[in-house]
N, C-alpha and C positions, 0 to 999 in steps of 0.2 A: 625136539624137532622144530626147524622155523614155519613158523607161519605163514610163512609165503615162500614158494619153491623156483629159483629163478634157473631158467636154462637155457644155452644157446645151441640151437638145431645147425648145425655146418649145409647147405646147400649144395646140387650137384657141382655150378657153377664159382661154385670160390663166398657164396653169400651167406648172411646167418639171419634164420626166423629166431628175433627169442621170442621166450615164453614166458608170461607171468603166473603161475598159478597160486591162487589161494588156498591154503592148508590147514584151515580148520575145521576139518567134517562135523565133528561134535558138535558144534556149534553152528552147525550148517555156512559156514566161512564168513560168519560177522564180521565186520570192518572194524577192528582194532586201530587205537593212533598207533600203534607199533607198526602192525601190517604198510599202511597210508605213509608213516615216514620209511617205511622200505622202500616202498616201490616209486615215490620221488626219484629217489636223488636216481637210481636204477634210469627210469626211465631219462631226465636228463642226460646221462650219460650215452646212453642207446641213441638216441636224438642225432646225435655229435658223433658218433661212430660210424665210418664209411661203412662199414661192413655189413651193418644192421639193416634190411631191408623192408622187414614188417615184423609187427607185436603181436602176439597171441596170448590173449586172456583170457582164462578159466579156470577150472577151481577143481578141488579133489573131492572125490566122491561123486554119486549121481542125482543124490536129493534137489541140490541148492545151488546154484552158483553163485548165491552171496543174501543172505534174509534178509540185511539191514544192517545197521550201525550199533555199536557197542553201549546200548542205550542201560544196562546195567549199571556199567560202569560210570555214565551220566548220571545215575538215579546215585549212586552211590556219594559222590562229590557235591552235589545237590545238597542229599540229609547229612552232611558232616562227615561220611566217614571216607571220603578221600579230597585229593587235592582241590578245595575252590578254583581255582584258576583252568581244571582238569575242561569244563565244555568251551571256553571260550578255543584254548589249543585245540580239543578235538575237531571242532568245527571249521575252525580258521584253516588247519592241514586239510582234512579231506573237501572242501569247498575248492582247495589249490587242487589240490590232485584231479578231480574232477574235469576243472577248469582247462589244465594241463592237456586232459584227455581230447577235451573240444578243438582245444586248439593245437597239437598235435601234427606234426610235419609228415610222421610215416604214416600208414596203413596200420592200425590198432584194430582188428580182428577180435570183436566180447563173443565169448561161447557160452551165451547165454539158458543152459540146460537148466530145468528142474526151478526152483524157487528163485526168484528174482525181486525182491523186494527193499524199497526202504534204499541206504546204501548201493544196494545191487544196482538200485534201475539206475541212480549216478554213474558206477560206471560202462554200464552197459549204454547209456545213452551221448555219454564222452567220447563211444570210438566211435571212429569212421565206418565202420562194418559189424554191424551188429547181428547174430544173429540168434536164432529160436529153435527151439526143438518141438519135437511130439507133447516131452515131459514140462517143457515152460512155463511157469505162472508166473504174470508180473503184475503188481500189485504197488499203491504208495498206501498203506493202511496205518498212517499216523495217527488219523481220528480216534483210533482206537487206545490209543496211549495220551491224550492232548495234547499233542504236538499236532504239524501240518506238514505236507509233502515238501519237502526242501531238494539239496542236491540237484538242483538246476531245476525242478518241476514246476516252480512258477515260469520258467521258460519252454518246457515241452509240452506241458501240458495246454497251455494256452493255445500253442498249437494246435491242437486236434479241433475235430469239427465241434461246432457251437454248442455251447452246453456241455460235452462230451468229456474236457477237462474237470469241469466242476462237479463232475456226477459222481469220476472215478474219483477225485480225490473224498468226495463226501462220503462217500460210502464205503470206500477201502476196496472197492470190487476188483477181481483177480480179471486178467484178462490172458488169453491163450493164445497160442502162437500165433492162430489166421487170426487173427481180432487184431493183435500186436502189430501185424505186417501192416494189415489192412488201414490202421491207424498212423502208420509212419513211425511206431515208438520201434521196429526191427524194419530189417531188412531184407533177409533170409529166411527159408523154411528147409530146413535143415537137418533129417533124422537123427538121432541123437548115435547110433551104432555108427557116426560116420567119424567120429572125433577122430579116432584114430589114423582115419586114412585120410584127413585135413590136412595133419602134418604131415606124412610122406608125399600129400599132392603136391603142399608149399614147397620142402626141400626140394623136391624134381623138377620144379618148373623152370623156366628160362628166364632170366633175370636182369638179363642185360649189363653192360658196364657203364659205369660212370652217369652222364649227363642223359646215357641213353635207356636209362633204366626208367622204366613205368610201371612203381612198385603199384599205384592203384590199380592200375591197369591187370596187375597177374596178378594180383588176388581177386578181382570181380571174376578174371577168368576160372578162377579155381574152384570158387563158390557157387558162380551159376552151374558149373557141372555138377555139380554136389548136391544142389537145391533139383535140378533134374532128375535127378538119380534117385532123390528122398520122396517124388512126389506119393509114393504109395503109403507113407508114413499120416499123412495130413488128409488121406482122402475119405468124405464123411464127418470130418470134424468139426463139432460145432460151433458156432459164430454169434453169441450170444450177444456182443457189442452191437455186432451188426445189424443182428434181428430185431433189436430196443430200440435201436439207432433214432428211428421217425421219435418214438414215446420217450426217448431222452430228450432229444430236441425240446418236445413239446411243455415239459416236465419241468426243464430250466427257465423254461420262458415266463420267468415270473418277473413282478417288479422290487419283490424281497427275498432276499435267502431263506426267509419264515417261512414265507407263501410256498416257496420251490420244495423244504422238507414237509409241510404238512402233503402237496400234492403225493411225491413220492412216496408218502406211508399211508396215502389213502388209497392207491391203486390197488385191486382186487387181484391178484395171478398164482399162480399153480408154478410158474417158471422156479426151479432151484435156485437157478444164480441171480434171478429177480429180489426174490423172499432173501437172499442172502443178503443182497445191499440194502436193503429195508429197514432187517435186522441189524445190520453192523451201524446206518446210521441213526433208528432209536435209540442205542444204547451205545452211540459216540459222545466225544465231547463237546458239548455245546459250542465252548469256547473256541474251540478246533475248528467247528463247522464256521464258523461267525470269521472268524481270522483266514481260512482258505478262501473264505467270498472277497473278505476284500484283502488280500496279497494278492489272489489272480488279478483280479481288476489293476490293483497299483502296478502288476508289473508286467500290462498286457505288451506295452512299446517299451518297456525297457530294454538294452540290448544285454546279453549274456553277462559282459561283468556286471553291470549295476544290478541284474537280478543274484548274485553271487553275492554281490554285497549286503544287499535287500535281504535277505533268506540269513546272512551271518548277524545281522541286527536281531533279527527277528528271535532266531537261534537261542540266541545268548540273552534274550529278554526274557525269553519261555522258561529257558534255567532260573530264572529270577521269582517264579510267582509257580505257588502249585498245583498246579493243573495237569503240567507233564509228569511229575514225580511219583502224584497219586495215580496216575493211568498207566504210569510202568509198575508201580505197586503192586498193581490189584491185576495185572495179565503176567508179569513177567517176574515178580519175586516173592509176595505173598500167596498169589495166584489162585487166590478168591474169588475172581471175575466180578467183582462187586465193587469199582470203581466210588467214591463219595467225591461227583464232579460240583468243582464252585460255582457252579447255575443249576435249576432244575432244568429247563428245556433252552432254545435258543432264544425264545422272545425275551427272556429274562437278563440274559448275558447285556453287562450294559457299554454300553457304546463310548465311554469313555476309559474303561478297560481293557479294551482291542485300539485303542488309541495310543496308550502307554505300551501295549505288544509292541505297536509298531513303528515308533518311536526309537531313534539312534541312540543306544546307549555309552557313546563315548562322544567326544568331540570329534574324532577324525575315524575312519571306518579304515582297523586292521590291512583289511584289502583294499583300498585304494591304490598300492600300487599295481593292481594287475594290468595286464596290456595285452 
């Protein structure tokens, strides 16, 4: 069966929603370069086709709507036993695809349900209409592997309020649907029992012809009724971002990445999803941590391609030195949870080591030609 499930919904008016869905439940639909070179050329096509009026993306089953990137498969190519050349393609594709999504002419609809991590938040943050459910986590928790939040998040993240990007990436911390909205990373709050009557709202609605079609237009209409209809789904739900918010602030307000984690691991609290982030960044990787301070920084004014380009440097430098390999190791294929990270803590990580991270490793950047 393909891994990705392509279908076009016929409208009342003569128009067609497709649909992209991801079709790897088992795997909670990891982003394959097989998956990513699917749904390219798909979507180009779609692009160019009159008849196409909006994308609908989402994925099979209810867990996940996408956990991340096929980082096995990276780990694999890494230690010799697949293709070398296998993360520079991986990265170069899904970085385009990504990209693709940003800039994107129709109305790309992400039904962003259940897990959302890594991979996921790429494409969920590529459409123009993102939205969240009851069940939604989103999460960039690369620290936990040595690697850093890629997929455009030195550009979203940056975004959020002060501090607030560098916290979530340091600590991997999951944030839930009001959190998500509330931060700009969604745009929708969205019951998750609604999926199904998305698409029959999309097919039935009015769609107009030609020049005088305003496909953004009928899908905000579609969705703010549906975000109305769901407000019983989201009520009482907790807003842990939002309740830390001042003590994130306060927390980042350091004058070194050292100073900012020791703060955060000396805060006393009771809070779950507090002691969670605490935990995920004692027992991150240093080098992770050290390289997320300063890729945000490098690429606070960057515009969207150069952080695309930025992130594929970076990417493909991380393949190079083992930091990520042994953090996919010790969670993802020996699964020991006992990472042996190449720093003991972050004061140690030396500063000319995150310099060679971040360092262009070709003469001309793969993506240069993006537009």
């Amino acid at each position: 069966m393909s891994s990705v499930i392509f279908t076009e919904h016929p409208t009342q008016d003569g128009h067609v929603v497709a649909e992209i869905k991801l079709n790897a439940e088992r795997s909670l639909n990891a982003l394959t370069l097989e998956m990513i070179n699917e749904i390219q050329p798909r979507l180009e096509a779609w692009e160019n086709d009159e008849r196409i009026v909006a994308i609908l993306l989402d994925s099979a089953g209810e867990k996940a709507f996408c956990a991340g990137g096929d980082v096995v498969s990276l780990y694999k190519a890494i230690t010799g036993e697949g293709d070398p050349d296998f993360p520079e393609a991986f990265f170069d594709n899904e970085y385009r695809l990504d990209y693709r999504l940003h800039t994107y002419s129709k109305p790309v609809i992400c039904w962003g349900n259940g897990i959302v991590m890594g991979g996921g938040m790429g494409l969920l943050s590529g459409s123009s209409h993102r939205v969240v459910t009851e069940t939604s986590r989103l999460a960039m928790p690369e620290v936990t592997i040595g690697l850093y939040p890629d997929v455009g998040a030195s550009w979203f993240l940056n975004r959020l309020p002060t501090g607030t990007g560098r916290f979530l990436a340091m600590t991997g911390s999951q944030v839930n649907a009001v959190d998500a909205v509330h931060l700009g990373l969604a745009d929708r709050l969205i019951a998750s029992e609604k999926r199904p009557v998305l698409v029959e709202q999309l097919t039935q609605a009015a769609w107009g012809e030609g020049e005088d079609t305003d496909a953004q237009g009928v899908v905000n209409k579609v969705l703010r009724e549906l975000e109305r209809d769901s407000q019983a789904a989201f009520e009482g739900m907790d807003a842990p971002v939002q309740k830390f918010s001042p003590v994130i602030r306060e927390l980042m307000d350091h004058d070194t990445i050292e100073q900012a984690v020791h703060a955060i691991l000396a805060v006393e609290s009771d809070d779950k999803w507090f002691n969670k982030a605490q935990k995920t960044l004692a027992n991150g990787s240093p080098v992770s941590i050290k390289v997320i301070d300063q890729q945000l920084k490098r690429a606070k004014y960057m515009s969207l391609r150069e952080v695309f380009q930025s992130e594929l440097a970076l990417s493909v430098q991380c393949c190079r030195h083992r930091e990520f390999p042994e953090g996919v190791r010790a969670l993802l294929v020996d699964k020991d949870g006992k990472p042996q990270w190449t720093y003991p803590d972050v004061e140690a990580v030396e500063d000319a080591f995150i310099e060679t991270l971040l360092s262009q490793p070709w003469p001309q950047n793969p993506l240069a030609d993006l537009r």
